[in-house]
PDB file of N, H, CA, C and O in Angstrom:
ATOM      1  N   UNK A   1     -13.459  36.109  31.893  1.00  0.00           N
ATOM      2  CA  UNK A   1     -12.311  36.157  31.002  1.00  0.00           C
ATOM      3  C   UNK A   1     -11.725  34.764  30.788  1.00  0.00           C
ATOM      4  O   UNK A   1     -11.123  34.381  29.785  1.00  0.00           O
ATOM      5  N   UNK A   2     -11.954  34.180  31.715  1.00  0.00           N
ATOM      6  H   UNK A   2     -12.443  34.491  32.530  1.00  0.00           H
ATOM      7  CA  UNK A   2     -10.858  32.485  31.490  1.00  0.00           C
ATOM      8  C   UNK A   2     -11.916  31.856  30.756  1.00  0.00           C
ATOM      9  O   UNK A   2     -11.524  31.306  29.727  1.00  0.00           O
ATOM     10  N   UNK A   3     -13.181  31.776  30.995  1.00  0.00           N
ATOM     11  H   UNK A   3     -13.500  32.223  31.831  1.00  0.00           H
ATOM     12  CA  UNK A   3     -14.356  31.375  30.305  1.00  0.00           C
ATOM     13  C   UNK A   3     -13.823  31.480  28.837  1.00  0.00           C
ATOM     14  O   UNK A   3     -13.339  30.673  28.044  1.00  0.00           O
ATOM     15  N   UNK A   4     -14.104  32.756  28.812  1.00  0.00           N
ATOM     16  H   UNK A   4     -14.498  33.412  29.457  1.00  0.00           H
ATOM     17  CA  UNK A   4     -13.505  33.152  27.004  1.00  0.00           C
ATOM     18  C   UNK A   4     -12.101  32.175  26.365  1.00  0.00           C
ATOM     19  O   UNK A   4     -12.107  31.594  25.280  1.00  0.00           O
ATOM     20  N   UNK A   5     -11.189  32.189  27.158  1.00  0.00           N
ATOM     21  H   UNK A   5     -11.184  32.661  28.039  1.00  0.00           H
ATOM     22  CA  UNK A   5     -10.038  31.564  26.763  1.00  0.00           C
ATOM     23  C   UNK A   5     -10.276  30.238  26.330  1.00  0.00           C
ATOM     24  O   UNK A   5      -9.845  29.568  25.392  1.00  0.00           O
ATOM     25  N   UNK A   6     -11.208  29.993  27.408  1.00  0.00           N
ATOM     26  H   UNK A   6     -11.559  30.536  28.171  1.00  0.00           H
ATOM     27  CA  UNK A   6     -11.450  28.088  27.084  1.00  0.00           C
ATOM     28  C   UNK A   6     -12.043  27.705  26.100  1.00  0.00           C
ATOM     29  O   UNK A   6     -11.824  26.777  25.320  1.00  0.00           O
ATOM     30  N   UNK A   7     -13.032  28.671  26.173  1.00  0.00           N
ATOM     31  H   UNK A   7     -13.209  29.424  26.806  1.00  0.00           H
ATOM     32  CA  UNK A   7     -14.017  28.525  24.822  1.00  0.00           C
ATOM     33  C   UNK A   7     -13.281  28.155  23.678  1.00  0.00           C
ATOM     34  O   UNK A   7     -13.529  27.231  22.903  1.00  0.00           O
ATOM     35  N   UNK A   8     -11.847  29.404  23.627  1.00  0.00           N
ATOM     36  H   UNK A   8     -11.645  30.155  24.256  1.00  0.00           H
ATOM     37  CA  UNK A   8     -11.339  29.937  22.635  1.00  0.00           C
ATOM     38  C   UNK A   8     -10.630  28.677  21.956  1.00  0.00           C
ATOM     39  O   UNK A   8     -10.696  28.251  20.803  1.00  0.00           O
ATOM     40  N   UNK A   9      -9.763  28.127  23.342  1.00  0.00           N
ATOM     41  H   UNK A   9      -9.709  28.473  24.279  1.00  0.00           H
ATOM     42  CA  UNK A   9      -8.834  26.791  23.048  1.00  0.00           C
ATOM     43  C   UNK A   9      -9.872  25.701  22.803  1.00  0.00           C
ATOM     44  O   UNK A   9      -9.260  24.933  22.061  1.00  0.00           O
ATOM     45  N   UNK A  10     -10.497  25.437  22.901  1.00  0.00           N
ATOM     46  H   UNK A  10     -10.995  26.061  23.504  1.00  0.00           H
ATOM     47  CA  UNK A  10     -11.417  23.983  22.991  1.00  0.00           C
ATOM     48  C   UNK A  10     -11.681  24.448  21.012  1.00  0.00           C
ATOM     49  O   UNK A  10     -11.245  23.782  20.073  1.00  0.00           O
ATOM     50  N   UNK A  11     -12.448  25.658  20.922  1.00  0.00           N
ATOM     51  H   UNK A  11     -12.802  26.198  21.685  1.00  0.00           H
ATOM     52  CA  UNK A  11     -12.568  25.396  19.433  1.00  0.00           C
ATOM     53  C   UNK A  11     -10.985  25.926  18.572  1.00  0.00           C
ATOM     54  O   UNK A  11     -11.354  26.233  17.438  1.00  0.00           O
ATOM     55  N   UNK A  12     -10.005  26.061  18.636  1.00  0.00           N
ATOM     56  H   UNK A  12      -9.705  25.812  19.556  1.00  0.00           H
ATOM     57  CA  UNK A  12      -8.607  26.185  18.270  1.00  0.00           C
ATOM     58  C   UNK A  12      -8.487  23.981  18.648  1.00  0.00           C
ATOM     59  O   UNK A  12      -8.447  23.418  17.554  1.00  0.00           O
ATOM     60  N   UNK A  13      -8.452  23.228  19.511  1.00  0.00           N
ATOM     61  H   UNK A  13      -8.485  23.686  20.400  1.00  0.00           H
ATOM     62  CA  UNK A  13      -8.392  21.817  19.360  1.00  0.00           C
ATOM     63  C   UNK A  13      -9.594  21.268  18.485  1.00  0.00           C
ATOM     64  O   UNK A  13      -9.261  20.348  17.738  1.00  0.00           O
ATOM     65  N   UNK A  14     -10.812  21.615  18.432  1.00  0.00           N
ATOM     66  H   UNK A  14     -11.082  22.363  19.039  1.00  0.00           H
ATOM     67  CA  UNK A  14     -11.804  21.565  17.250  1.00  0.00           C
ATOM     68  C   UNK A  14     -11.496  21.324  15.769  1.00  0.00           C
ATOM     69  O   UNK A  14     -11.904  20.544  14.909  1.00  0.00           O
ATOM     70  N   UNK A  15     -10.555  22.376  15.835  1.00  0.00           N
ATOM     71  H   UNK A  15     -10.224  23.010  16.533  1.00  0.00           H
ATOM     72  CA  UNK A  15     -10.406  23.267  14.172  1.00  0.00           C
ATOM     73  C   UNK A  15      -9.320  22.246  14.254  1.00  0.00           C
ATOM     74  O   UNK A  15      -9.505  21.508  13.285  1.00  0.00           O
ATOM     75  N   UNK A  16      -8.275  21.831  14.928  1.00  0.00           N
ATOM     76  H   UNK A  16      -8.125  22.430  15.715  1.00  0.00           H
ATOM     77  CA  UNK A  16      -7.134  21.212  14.876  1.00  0.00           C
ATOM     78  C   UNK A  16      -7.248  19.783  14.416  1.00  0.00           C
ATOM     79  O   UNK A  16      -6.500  19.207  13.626  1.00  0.00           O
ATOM     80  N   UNK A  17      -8.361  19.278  15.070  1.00  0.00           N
ATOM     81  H   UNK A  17      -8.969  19.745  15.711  1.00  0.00           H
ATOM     82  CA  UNK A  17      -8.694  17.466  14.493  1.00  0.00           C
ATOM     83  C   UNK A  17      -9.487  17.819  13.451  1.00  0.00           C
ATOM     84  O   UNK A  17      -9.254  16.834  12.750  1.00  0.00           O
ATOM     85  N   UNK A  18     -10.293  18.508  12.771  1.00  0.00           N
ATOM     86  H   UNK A  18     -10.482  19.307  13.340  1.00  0.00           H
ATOM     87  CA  UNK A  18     -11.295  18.321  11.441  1.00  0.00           C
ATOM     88  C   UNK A  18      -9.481  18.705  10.837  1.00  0.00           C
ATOM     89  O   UNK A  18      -8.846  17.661  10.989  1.00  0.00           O
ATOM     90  N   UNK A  19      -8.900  19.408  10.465  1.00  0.00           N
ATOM     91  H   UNK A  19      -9.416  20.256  10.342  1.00  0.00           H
ATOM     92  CA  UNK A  19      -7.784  19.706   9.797  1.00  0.00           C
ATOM     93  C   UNK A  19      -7.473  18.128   9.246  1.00  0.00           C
ATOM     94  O   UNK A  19      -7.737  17.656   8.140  1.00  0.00           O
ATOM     95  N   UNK A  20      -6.679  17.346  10.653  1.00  0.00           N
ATOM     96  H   UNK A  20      -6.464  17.729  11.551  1.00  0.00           H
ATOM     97  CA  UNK A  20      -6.133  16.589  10.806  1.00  0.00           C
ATOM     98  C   UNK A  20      -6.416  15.279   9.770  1.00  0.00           C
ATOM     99  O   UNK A  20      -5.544  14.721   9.104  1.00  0.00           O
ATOM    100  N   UNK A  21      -8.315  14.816   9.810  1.00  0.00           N
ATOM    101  H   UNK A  21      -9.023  15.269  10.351  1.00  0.00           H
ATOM    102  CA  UNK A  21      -9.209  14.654   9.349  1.00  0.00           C
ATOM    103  C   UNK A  21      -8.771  14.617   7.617  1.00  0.00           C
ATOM    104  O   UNK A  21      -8.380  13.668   6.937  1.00  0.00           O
ATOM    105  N   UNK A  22      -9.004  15.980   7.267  1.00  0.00           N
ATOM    106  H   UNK A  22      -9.321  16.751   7.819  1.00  0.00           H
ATOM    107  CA  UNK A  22      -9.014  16.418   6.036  1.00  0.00           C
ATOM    108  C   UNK A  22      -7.486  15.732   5.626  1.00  0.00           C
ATOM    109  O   UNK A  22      -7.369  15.170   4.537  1.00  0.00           O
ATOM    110  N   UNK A  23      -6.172  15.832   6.708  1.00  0.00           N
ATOM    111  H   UNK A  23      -6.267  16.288   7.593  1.00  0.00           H
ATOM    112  CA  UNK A  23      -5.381  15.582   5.860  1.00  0.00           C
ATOM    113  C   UNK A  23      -5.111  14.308   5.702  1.00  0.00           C
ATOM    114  O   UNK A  23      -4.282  13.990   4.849  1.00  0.00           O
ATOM    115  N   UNK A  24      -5.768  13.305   6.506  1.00  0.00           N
ATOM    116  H   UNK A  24      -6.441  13.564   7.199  1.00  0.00           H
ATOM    117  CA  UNK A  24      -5.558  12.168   6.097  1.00  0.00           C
ATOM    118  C   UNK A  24      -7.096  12.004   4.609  1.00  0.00           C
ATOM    119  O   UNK A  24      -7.070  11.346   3.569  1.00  0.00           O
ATOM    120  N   UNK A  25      -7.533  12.355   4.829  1.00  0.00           N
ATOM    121  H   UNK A  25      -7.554  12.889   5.674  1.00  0.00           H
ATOM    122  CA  UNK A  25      -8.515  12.208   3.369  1.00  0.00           C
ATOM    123  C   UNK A  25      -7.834  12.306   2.550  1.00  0.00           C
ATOM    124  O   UNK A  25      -7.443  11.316   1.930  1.00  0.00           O
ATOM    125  N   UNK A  26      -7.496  13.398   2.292  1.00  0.00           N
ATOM    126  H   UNK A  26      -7.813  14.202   2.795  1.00  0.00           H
ATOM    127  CA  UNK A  26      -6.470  13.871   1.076  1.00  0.00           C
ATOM    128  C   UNK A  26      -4.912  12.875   1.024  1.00  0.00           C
ATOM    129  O   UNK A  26      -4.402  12.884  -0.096  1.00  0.00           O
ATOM    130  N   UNK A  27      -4.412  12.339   1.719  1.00  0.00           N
ATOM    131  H   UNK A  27      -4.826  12.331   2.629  1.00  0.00           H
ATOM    132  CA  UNK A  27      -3.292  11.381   1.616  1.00  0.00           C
ATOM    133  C   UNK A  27      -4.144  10.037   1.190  1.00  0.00           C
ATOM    134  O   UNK A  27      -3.647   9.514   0.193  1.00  0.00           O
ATOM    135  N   UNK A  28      -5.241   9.384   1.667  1.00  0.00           N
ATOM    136  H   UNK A  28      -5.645   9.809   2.477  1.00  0.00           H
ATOM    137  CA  UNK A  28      -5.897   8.361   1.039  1.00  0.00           C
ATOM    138  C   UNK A  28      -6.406   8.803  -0.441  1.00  0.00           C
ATOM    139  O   UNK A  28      -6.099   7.980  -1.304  1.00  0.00           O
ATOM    140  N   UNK A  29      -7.165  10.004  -0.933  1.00  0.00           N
ATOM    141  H   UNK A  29      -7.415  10.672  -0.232  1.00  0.00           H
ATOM    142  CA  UNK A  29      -7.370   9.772  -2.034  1.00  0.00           C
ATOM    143  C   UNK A  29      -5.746  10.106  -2.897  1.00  0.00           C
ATOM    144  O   UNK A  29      -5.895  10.002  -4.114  1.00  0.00           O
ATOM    145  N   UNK A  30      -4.546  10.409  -2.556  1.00  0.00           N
ATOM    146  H   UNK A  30      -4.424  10.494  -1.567  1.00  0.00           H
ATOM    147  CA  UNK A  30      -4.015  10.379  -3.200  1.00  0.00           C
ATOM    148  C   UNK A  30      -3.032   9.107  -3.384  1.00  0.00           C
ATOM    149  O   UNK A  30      -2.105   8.997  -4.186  1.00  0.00           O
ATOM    150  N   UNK A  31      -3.322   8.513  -2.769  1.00  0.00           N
ATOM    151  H   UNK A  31      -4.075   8.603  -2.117  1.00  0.00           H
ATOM    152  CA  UNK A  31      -2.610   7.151  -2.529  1.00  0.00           C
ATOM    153  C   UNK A  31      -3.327   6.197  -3.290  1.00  0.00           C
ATOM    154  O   UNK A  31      -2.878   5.368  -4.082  1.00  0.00           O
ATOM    155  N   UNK A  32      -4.259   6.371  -3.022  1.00  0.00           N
ATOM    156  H   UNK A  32      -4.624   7.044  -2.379  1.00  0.00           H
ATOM    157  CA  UNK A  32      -5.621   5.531  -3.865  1.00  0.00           C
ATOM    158  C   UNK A  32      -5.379   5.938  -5.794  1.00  0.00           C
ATOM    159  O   UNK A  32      -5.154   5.070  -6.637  1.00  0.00           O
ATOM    160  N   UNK A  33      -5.466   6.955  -5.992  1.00  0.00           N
ATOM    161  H   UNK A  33      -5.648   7.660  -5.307  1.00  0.00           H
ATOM    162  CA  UNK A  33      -5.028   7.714  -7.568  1.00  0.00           C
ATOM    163  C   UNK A  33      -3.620   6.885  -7.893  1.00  0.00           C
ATOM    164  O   UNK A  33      -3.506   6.326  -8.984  1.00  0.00           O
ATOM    165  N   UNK A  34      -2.639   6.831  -6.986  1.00  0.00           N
ATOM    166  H   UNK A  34      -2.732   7.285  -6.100  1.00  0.00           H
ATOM    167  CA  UNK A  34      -1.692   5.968  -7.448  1.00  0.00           C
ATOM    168  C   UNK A  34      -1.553   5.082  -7.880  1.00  0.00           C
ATOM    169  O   UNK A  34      -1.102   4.836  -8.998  1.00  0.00           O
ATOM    170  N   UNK A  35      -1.934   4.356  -7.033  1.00  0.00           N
ATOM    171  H   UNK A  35      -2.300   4.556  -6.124  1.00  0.00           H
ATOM    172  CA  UNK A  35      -2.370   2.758  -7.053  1.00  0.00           C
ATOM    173  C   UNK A  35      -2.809   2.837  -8.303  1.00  0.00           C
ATOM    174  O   UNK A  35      -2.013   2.536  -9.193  1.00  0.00           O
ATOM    175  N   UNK A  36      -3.837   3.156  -8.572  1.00  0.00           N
ATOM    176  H   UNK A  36      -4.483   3.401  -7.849  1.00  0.00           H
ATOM    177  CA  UNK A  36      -4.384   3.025 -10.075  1.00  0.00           C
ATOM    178  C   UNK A  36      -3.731   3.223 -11.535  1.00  0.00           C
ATOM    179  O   UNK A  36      -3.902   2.540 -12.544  1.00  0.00           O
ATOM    180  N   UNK A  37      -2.824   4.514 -11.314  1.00  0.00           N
ATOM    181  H   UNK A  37      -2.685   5.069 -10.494  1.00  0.00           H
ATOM    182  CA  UNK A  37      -2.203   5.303 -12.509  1.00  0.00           C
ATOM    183  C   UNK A  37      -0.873   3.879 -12.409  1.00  0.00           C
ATOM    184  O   UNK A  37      -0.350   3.585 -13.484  1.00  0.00           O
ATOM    185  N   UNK A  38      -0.385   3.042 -11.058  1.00  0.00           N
ATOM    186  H   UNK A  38      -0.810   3.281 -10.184  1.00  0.00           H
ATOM    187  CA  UNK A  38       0.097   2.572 -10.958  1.00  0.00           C
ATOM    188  C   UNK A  38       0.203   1.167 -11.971  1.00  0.00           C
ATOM    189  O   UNK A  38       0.959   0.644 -12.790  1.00  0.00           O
ATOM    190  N   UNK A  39      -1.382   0.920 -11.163  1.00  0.00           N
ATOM    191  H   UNK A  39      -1.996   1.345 -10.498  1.00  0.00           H
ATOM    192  CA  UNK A  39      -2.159  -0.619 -12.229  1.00  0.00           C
ATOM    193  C   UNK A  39      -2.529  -0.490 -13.485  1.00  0.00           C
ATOM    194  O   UNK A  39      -2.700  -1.494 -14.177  1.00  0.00           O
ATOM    195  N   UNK A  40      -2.707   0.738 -13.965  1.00  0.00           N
ATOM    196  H   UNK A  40      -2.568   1.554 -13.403  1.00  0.00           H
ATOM    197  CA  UNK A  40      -3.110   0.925 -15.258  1.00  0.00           C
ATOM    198  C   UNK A  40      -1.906   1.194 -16.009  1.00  0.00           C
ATOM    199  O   UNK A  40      -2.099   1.305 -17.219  1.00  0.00           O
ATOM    200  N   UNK A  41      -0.773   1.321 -15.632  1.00  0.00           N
ATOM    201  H   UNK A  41      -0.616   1.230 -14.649  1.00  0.00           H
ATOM    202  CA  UNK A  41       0.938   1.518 -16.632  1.00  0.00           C
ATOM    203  C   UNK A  41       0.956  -0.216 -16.297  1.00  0.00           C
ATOM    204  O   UNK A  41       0.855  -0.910 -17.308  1.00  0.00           O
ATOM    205  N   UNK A  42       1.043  -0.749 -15.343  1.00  0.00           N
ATOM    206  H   UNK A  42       1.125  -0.184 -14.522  1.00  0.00           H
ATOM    207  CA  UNK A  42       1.386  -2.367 -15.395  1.00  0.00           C
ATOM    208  C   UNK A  42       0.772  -2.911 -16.358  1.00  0.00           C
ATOM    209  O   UNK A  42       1.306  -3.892 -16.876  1.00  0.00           O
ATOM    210  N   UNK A  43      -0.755  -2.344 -16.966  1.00  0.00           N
ATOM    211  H   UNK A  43      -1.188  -1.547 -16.545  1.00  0.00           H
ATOM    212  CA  UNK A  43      -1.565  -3.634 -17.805  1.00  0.00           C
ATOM    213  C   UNK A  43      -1.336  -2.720 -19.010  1.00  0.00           C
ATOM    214  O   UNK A  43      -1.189  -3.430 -20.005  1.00  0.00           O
ATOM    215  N   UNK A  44      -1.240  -1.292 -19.334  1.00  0.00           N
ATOM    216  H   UNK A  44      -1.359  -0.716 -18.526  1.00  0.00           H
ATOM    217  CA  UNK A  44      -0.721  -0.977 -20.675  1.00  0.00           C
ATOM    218  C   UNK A  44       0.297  -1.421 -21.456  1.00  0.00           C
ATOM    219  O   UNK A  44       0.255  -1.846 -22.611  1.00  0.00           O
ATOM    220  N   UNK A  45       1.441  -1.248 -20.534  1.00  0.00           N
ATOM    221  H   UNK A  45       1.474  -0.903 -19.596  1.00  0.00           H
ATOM    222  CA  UNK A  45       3.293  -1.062 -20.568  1.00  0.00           C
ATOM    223  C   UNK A  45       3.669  -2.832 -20.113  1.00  0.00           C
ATOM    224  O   UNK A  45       4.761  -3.281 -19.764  1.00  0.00           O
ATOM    225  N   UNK A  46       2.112  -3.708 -20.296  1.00  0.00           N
ATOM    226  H   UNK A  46       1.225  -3.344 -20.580  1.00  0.00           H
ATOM    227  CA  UNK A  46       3.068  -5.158 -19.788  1.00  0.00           C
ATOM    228  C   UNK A  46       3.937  -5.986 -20.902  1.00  0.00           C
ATOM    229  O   UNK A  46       4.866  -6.789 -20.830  1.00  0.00           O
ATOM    230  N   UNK A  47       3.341  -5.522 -21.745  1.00  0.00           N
ATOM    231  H   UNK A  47       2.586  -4.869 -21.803  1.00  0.00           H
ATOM    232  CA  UNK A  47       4.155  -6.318 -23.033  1.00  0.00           C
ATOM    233  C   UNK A  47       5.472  -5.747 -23.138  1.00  0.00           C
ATOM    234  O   UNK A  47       6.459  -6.404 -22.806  1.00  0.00           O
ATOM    235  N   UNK A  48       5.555  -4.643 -23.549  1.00  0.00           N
ATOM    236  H   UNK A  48       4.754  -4.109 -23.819  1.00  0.00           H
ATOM    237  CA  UNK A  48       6.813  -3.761 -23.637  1.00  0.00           C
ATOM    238  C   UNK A  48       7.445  -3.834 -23.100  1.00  0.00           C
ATOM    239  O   UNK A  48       8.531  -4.084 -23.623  1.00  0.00           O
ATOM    240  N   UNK A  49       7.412  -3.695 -21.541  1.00  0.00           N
ATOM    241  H   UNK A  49       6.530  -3.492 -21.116  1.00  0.00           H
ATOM    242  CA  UNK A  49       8.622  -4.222 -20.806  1.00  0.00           C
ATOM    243  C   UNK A  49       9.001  -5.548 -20.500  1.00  0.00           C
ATOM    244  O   UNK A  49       9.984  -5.803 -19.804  1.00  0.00           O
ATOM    245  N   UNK A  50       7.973  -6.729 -21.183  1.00  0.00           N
ATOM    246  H   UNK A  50       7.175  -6.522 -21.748  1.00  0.00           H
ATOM    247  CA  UNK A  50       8.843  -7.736 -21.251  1.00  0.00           C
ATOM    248  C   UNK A  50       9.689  -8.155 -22.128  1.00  0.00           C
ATOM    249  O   UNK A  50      10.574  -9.002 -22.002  1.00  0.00           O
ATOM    250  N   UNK A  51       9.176  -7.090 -23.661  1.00  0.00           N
ATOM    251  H   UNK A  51       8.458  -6.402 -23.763  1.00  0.00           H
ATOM    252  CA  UNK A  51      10.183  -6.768 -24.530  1.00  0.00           C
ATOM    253  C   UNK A  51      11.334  -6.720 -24.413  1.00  0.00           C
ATOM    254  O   UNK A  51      12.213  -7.225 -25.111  1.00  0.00           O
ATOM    255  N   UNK A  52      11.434  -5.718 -22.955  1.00  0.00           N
ATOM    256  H   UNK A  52      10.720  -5.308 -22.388  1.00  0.00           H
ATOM    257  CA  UNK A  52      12.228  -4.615 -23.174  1.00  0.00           C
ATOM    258  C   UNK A  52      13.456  -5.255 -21.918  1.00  0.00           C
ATOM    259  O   UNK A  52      14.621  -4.859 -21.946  1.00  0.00           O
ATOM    260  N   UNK A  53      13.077  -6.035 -21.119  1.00  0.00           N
ATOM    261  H   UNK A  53      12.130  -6.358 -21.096  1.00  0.00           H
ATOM    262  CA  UNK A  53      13.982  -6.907 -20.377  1.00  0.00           C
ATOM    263  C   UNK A  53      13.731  -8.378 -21.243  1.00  0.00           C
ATOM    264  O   UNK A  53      14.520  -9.181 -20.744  1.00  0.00           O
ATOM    265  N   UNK A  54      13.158  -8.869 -22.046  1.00  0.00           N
ATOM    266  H   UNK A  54      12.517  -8.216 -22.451  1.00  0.00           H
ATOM    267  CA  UNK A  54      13.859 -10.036 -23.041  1.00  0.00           C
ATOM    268  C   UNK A  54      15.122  -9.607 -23.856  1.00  0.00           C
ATOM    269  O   UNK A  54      16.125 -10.281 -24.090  1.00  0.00           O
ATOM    270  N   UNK A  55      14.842  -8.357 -24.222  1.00  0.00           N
ATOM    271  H   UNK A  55      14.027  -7.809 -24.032  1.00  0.00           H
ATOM    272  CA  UNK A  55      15.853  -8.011 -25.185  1.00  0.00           C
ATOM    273  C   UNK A  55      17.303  -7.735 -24.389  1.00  0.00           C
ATOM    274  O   UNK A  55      18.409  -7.945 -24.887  1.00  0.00           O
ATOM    275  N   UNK A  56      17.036  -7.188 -22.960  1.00  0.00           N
ATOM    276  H   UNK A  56      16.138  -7.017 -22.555  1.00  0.00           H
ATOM    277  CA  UNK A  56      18.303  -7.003 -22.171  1.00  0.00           C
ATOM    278  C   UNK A  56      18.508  -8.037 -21.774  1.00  0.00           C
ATOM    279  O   UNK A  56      19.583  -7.914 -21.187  1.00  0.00           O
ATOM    280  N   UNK A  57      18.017  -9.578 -21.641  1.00  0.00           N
ATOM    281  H   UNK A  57      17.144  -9.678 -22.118  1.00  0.00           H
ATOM    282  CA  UNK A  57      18.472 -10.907 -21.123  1.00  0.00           C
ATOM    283  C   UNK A  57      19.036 -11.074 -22.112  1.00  0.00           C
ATOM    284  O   UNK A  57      20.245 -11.210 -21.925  1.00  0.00           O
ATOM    285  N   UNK A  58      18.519 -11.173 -23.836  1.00  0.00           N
ATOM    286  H   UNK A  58      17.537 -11.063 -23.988  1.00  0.00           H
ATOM    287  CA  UNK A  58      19.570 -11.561 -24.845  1.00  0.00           C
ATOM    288  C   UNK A  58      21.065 -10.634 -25.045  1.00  0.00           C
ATOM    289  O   UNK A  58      22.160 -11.006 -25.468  1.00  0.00           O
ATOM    290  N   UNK A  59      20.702  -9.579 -24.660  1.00  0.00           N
ATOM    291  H   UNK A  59      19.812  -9.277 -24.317  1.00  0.00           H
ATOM    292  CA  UNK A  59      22.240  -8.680 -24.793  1.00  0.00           C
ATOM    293  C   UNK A  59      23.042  -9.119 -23.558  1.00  0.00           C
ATOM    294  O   UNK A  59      24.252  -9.207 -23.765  1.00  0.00           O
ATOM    295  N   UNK A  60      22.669  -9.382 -22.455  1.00  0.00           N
ATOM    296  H   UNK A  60      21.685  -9.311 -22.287  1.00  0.00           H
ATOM    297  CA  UNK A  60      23.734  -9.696 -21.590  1.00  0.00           C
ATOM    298  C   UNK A  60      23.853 -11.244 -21.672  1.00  0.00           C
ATOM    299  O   UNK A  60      24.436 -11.680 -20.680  1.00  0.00           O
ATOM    300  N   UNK A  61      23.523 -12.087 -22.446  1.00  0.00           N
ATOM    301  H   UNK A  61      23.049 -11.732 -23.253  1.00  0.00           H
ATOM    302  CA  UNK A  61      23.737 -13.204 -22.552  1.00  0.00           C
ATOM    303  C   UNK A  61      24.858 -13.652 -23.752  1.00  0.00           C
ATOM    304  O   UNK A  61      25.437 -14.737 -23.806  1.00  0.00           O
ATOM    305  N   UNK A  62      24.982 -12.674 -24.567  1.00  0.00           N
ATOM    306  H   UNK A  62      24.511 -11.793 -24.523  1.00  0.00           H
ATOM    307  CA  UNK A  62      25.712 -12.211 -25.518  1.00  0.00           C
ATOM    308  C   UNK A  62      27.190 -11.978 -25.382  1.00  0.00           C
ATOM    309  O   UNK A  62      28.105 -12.355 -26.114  1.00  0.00           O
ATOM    310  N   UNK A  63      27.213 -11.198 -24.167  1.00  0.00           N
ATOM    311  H   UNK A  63      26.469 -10.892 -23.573  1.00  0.00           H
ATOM    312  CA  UNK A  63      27.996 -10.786 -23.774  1.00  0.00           C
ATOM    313  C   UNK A  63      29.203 -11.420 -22.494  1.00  0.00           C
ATOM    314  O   UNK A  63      30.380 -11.248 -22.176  1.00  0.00           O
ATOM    315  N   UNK A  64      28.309 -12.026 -22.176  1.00  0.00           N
ATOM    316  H   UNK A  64      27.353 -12.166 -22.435  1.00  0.00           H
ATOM    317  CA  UNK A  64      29.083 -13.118 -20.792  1.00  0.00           C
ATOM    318  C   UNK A  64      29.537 -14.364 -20.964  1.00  0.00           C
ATOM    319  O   UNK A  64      28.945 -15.175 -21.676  1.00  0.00           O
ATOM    320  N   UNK A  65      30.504 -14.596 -20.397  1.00  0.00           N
ATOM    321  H   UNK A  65      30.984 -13.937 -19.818  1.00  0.00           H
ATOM    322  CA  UNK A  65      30.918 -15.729 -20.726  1.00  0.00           C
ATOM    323  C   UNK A  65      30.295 -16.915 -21.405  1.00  0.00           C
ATOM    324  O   UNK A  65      29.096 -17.131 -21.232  1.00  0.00           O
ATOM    325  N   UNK A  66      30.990 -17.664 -22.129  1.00  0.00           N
ATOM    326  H   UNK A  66      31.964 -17.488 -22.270  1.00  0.00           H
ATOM    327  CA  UNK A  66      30.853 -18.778 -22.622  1.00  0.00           C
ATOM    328  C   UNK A  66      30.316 -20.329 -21.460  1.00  0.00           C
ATOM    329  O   UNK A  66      31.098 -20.884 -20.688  1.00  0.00           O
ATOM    330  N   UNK A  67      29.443 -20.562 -21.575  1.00  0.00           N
ATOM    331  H   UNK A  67      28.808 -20.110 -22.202  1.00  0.00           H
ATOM    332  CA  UNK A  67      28.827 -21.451 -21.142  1.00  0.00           C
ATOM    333  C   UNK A  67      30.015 -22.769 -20.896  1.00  0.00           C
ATOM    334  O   UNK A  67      30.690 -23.142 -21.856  1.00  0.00           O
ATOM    335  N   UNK A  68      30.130 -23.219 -19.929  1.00  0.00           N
ATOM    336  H   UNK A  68      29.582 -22.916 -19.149  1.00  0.00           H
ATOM    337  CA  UNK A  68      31.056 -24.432 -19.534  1.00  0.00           C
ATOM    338  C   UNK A  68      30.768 -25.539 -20.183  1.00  0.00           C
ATOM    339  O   UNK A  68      29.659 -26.052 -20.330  1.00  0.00           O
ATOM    340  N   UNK A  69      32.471 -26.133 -20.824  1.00  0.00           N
ATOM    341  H   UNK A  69      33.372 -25.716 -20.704  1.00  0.00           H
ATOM    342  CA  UNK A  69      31.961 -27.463 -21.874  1.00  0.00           C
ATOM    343  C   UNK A  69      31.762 -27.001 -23.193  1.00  0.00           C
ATOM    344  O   UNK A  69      31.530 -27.748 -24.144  1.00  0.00           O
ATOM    345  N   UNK A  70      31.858 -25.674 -23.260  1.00  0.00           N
ATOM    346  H   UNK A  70      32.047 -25.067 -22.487  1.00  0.00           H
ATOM    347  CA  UNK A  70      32.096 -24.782 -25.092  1.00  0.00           C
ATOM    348  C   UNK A  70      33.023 -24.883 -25.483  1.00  0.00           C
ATOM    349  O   UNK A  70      33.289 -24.391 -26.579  1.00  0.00           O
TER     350      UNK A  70
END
C-alpha cells in the first residue's frame, strides 16, 4: 500500500514540473510575440509620433512664457 502512494506522489511531482515547463514556454512565447507587435508599431507609427510630439513641442511652446530679453 505505501508502495502505491509513492508511486502515486513521485508521478503527481512528475506531472507538476512538465506543467511548470509548459508554463514557462508559454510566458516566453508570449513575451517574445510582444516584443515584436512591440518593434513592429515602433518602425510603422515612427514618423507619426514624431509628428505627433513635434506638433505638441510647438503648442506648448506657444503657450509658455516669453523667452527672456523679449
Amino acid at each position: 500500500m505505501i508502495d502505491r502512494i509513492v508511486v502515486w506522489a513521485m508521478s503527481l511531482k512528475a506531472r507538476a514540473s512538465e506543467e511548470r515547463g509548459q508554463d514557462l514556454v508559454e510566458y516566453a512565447v508570449l513575451t517574445g510575440t510582444i516584443a515584436i507587435l512591440v518593434i513592429a508599431g515602433a518602425v510603422l507609427f515612427s514618423d507619426a509620433v514624431r509628428d505627433w510630439f513635434g506638433a505638441l513641442a510647438t503648442w506648448f511652446g506657444s503657450i509658455g512664457p516669453a523667452p527672456a530679453g523679449s
